[in-house]
C-alpha positions in Angstrom: -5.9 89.1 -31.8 -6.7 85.5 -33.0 -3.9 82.8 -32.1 -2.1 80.8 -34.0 -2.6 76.9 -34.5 0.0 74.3 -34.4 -0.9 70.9 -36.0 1.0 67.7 -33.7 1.6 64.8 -35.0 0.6 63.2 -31.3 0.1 64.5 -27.6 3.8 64.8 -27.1 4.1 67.4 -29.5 2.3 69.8 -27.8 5.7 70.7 -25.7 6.5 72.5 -28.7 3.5 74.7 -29.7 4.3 78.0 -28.0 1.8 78.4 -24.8 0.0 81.2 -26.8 -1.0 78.8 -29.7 -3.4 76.5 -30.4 -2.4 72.2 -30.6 -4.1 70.8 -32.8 -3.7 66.9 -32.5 -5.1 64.0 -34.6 -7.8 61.5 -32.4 -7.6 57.9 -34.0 -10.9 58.6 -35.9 -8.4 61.3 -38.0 -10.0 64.3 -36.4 -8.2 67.1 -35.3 -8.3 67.9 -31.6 -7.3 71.5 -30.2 -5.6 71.9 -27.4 -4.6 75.3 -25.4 -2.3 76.1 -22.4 -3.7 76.7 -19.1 -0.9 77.6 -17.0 -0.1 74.2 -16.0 -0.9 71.8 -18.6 -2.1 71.3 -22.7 -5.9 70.7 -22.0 -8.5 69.8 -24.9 -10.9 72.7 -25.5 -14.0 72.8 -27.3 -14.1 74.3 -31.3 -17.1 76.2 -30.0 -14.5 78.0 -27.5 -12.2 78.9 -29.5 -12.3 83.1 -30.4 -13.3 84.1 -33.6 -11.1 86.2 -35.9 -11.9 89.0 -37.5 -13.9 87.5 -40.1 -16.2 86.0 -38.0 -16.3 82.2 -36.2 -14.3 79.8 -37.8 -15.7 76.6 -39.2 -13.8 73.3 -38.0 -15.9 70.8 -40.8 -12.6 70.5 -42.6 -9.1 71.7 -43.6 -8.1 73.7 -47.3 -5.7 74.5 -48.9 -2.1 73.2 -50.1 -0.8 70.6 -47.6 2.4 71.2 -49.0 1.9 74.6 -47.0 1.5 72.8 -43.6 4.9 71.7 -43.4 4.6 70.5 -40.0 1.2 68.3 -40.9 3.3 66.5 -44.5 6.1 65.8 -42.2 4.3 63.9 -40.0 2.3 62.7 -43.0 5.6 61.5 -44.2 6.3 59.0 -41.2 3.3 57.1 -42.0 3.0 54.1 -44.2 1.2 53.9 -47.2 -2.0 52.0 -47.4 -0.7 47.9 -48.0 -1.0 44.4 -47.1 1.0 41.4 -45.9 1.6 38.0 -48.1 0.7 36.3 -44.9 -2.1 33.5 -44.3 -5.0 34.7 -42.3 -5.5 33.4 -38.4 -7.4 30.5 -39.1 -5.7 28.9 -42.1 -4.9 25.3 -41.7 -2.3 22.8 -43.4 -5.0 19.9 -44.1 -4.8 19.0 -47.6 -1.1 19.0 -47.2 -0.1 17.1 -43.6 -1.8 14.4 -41.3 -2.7 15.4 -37.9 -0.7 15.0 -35.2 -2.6 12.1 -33.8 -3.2 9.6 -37.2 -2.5 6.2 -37.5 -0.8 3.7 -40.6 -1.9 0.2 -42.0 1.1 -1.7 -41.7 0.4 -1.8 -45.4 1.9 1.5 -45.7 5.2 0.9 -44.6 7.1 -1.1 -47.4 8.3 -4.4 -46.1 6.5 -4.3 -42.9 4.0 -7.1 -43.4 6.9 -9.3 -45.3 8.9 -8.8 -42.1 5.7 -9.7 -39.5 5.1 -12.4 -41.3 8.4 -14.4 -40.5 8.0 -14.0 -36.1 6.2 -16.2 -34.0 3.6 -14.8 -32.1 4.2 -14.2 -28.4 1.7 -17.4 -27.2 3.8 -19.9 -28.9 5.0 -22.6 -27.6 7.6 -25.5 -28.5 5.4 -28.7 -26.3 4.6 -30.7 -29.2 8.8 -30.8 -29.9 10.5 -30.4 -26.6 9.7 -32.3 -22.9 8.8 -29.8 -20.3 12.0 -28.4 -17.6 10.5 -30.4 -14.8 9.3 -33.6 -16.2 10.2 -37.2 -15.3 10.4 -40.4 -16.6 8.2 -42.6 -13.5 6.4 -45.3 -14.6 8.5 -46.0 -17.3 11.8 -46.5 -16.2 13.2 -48.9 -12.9 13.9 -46.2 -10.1 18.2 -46.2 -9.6 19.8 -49.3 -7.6 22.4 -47.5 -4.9 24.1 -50.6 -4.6 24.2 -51.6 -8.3 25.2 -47.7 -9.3 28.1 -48.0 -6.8 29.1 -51.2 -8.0 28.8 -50.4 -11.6 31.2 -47.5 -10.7 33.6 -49.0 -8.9 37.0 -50.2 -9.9 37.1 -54.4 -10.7 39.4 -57.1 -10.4 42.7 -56.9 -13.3 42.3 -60.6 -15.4 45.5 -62.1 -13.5 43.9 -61.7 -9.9 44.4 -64.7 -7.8 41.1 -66.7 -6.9 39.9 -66.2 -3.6 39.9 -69.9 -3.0 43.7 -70.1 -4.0 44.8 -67.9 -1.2 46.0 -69.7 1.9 45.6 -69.0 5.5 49.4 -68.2 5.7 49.9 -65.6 3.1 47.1 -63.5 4.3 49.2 -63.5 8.0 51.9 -63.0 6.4 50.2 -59.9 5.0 48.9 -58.9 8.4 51.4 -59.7 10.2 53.3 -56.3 12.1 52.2 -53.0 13.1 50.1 -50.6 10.4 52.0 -47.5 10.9 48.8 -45.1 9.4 45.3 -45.6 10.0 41.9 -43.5 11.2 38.7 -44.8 12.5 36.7 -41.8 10.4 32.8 -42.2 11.9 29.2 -40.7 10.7 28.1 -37.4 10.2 26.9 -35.9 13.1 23.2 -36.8 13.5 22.5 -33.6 15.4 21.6 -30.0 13.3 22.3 -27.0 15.5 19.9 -23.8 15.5 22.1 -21.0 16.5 21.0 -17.2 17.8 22.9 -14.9 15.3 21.6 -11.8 17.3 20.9 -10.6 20.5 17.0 -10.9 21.4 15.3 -8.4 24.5 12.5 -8.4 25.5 10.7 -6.6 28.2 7.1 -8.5 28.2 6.1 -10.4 31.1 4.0 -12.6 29.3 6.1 -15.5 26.6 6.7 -13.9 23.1 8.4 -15.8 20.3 12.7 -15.5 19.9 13.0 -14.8 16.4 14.3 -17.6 14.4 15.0 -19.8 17.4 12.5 -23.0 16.5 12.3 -25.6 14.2 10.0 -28.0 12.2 10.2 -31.4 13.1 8.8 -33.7 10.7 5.8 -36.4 11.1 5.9 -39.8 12.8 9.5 -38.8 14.4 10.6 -39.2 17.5 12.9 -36.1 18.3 15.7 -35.5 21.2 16.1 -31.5 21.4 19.2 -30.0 23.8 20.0 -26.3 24.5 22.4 -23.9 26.2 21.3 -20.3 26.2 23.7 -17.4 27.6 20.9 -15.1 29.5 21.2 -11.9 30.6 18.9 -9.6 32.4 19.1 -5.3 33.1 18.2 -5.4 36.9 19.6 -8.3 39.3 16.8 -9.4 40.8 14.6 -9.3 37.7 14.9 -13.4 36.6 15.2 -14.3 33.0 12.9 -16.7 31.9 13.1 -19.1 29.5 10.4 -21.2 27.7 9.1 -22.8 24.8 5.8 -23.9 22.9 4.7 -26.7 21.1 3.8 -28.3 17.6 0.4 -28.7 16.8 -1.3 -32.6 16.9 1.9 -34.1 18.4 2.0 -37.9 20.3 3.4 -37.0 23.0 6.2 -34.1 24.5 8.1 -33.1 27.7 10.4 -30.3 28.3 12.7 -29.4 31.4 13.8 -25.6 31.8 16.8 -24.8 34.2 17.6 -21.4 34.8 20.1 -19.8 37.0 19.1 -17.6 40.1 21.9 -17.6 42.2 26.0 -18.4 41.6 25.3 -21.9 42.9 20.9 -22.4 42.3 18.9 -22.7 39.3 15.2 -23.1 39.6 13.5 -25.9 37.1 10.6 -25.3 35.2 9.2 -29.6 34.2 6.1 -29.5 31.4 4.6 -31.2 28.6 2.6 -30.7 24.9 -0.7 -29.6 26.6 0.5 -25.9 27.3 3.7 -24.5 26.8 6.7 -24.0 29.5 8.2 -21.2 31.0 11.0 -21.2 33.8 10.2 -19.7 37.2 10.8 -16.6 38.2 14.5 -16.1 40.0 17.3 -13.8 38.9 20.4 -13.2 37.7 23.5 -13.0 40.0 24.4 -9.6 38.3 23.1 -7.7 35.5 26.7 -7.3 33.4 27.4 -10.5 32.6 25.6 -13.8 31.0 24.5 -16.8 33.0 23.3 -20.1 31.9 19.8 -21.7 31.1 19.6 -25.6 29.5 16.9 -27.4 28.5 16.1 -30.9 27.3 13.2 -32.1 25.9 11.9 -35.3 24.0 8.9 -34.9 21.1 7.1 -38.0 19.7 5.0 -36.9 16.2 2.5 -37.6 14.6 1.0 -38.4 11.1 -0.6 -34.7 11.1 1.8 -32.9 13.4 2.5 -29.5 12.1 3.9 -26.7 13.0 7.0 -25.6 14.9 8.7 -26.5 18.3 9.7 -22.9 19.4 12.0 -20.9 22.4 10.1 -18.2 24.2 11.5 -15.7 26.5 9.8 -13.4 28.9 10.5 -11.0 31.7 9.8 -11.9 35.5 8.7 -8.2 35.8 6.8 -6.5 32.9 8.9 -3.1 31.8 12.6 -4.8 32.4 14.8 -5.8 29.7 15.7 -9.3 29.8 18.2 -11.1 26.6 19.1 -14.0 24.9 22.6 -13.1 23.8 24.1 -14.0 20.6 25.6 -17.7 20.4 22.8 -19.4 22.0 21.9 -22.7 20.7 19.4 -25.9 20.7 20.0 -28.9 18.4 17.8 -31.5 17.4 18.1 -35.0 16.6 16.0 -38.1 15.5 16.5 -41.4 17.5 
């Protein structure tokens, strides 16, 4: 007995064509496709397989008759859209005739009032010299260097008209003037002619061989003769270990001697004596403890030159390489010119 065929709209219809019936579902070319029930699953069979009804084979080249009658096929029919189009612009439509590109540039022509507006700045190289004297100049060569003496006189408050004459004063009214005890007076003296160089921090080292104490130096100036003092509070991590002070030299000086005392016992010091030609260290000693800060002076005397340079500088270095030895904060030298 021939079966009967179900027509699917797609592959998931086929759950609803009884397992005796043929599926008949549309491929994307528009061809139908049968399908039968194998016990397990809808599988695609061949048109050539399918049995032949009583009137013979059946030809699959196409469908007759009403479609109306396929109720199944027009209501699937009837989910589809008709054959349209879009009103939208195709993939490779551009804007050009209506926009610049992203990237474009303007004449300053094109903005209205730009060029009027450019026109009234100064451009960035300009400069005012032909009007105005430059920040640093001077006026040497054309006017007489200031007179200390004239400026202070100048300033200074004169005689009133009615003073009396210097000659008209008489040897009795200026005793008389003089004459008792000044109950308020002060003896006010110079500035002090030395400038101090104090350590702000501690400074360790641990070398055995001299290395610089930051900050601790000075620059004395040419054709000087200087007088340089110091006190320096050392301090070392091991007893016997010995601090040792030091110092080096300017470059191209006249002449230069140093003395170095350092402490090495409560009551000893041992004394290092040098000059320019190399630079001075204090002997090796050591500290009567390691928690507390001893003493180390020097004194020193440096006679420059015309091309003297450089700096006079304190030095510090360990009597055994690996030990901590320090020049505690609030040391000092000061300097002078005589």
């Amino acid at each position: 007995m021939p079966r009967r065929s179900y027509f699917c709209a797609s592959s998931a219809d086929l759950d609803n064509v009884p397992s005796n019936c043929i599926g008949l579902v549309p491929n994307n070319a528009g061809q139908m496709i049968p399908y039968e029930w194998n016990g397990t699953a809808w599988v695609q069979i061949d048109i050539g397989d399918l049995p032949s009804g009583p009137g013979g084979a059946s030809s699959w080249g196409s469908i007759t008759g009403t479609l109306a009658n396929q109720t199944d096929l027009q209501t699937a029919l009837n989910g589809k859209a008709p054959t349209h189009t879009h009103p939208y612009a195709s993939d490779t439509h551009d804007h050009d005739a209506s926009y610049a590109p992203v990237s474009h540039t303007h004449s300053t022509a094109d903005v209205t009032g730009l060029d009027a507006a450019l026109a009234g700045k100064a451009s960035t190289g300009h400069n005012h010299d032909a009007s105005y004297a430059a920040i640093g100049h001077n006026h040497t060569g054309t006017y007489e260097p200031a007179n200390a003496n004239i400026q202070t006189h100048v300033a200074s408050a004169h005689a009133p008209a009615n003073a009396q004459k210097n000659s008209d004063i008489t040897k009795a009214e200026i005793e008389a003037v003089l004459t008792g005890v000044i109950a308020s007076h002060s003896h006010s003296g110079g500035s002090d002619p030395w400038t101090y160089v104090k350590l702000a921090a501690d400074f360790t080292t641990s070398s055995a061989t001299a290395v610089s104490v930051t900050n601790f130096n000075f620059t004395p100036a040419i054709n000087s003769i200087y007088v340089v003092e110091g006190l320096f509070l050392t301090r070392t991590a091991t007893a016997t270990v010995g601090v040792r002070p030091g110092c080096s030299w300017p470059t191209s000086l006249t002449d230069g001697v140093a003395q170095f005392m350092q402490t090495s016992s409560a009551t000893a010091n041992v004394i290092a004596n040098g000059n320019m030609n190399a630079a001075v260290l204090a002997p090796v000693g050591g500290n009567p403890n390691n928690t507390q800060s001893y003493p180390a002076t020097l004194w020193a005397t440096l006679v420059t030159g015309g091309s003297t340079s450089g700096n006079f500088q304190i030095q510090l270095a360990s009597e055994t390489g690996g030990t901590n030895v320090t020049l505690k904060a609030g040391s000092w030298l000061r300097y002078r010119t005589i």
